[in-house]
C-alpha positions as CSV (number, residue, x, y, z in Angstrom):
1,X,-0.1,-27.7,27.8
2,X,-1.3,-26.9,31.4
3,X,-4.4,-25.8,32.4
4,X,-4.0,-21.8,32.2
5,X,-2.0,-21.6,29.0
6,X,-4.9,-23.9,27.7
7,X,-7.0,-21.1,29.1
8,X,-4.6,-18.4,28.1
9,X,-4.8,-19.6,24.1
10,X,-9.0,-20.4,24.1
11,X,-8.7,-16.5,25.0
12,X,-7.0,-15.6,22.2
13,X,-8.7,-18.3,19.8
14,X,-12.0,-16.1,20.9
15,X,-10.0,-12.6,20.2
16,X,-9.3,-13.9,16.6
17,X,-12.9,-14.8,15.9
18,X,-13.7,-11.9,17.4
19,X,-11.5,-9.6,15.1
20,X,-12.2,-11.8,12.0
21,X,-16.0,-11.0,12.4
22,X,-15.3,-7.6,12.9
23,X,-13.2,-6.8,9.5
24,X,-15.8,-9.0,7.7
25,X,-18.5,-6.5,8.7
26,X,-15.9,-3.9,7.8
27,X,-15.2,-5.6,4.7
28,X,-18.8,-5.2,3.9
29,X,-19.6,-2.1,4.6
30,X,-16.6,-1.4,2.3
31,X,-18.0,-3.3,-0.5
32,X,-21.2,-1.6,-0.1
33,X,-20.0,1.9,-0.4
34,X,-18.1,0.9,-3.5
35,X,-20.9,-0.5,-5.0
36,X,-22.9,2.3,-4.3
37,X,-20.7,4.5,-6.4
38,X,-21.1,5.9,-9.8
39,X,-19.6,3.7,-12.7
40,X,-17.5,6.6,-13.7
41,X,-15.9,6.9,-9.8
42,X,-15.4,3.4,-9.1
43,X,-13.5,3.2,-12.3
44,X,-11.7,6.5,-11.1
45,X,-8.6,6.6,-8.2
46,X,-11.2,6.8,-5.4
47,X,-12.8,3.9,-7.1
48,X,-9.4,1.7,-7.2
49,X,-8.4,2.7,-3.6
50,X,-11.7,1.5,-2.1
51,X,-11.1,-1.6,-4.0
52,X,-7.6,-2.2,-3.2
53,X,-8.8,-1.7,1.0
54,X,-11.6,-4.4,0.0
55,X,-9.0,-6.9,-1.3
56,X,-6.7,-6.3,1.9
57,X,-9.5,-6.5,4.4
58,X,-10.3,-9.6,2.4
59,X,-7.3,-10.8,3.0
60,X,-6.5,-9.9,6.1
61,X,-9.8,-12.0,7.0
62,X,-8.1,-15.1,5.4
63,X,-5.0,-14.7,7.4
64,X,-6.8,-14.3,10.5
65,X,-8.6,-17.7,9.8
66,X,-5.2,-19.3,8.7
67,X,-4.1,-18.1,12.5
68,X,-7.4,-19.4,14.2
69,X,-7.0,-23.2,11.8
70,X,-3.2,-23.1,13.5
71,X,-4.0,-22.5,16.7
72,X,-7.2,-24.6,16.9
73,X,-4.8,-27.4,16.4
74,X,-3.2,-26.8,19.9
75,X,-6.7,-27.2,21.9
C-alpha cells in the first residue's frame, strides 16, 4: 500500500472510531430514557420499540468495530 492510500485508510480507521463513539453515546442516551420509563410503558409498544433501536444501535456498534478490527489489519 503506498503512502496516501495508507493515509487515505488511517482517515477512515479515525471516521469509524469516530462514529462507533458516537452511536455508543446514542446508545446510551437510549438506554437511559428507557430506563426512565414507567414499568407499565416500557412493557407497552413504545416500551418495545425503544428497546428494539437499543439492540440495533447495539449492534450496529459491534459491526462498526468488526469494520475497524478488519481494516486495522491493513495498517
Amino acid at each position: 500500500m503506498n503512502k496516501q492510500r495508507r493515509k487515505d485508510l488511517l482517515a477512515v480507521l479515525k471516521a469509524v472510531a469516530q462514529a462507533s463513539e458516537d452511536l455508543d453515546q446514542i446508545t446510551s442516551e437510549e438506554q437511559e430514557a428507557y430506563d426512565n420509563l414507567p414499568d407499565g410503558i416500557q412493557a407497552g409498544a413504545k416500551g418495545e420499540a425503544l428497546q428494539e433501536n437499543i439492540d440495533l444501535l447495539e449492534q450496529a456498534v459491534g459491526e462498526l468495530s468488526d469494520i475497524d478490527s478488519t481494516l486495522g489489519e491493513l495498517t
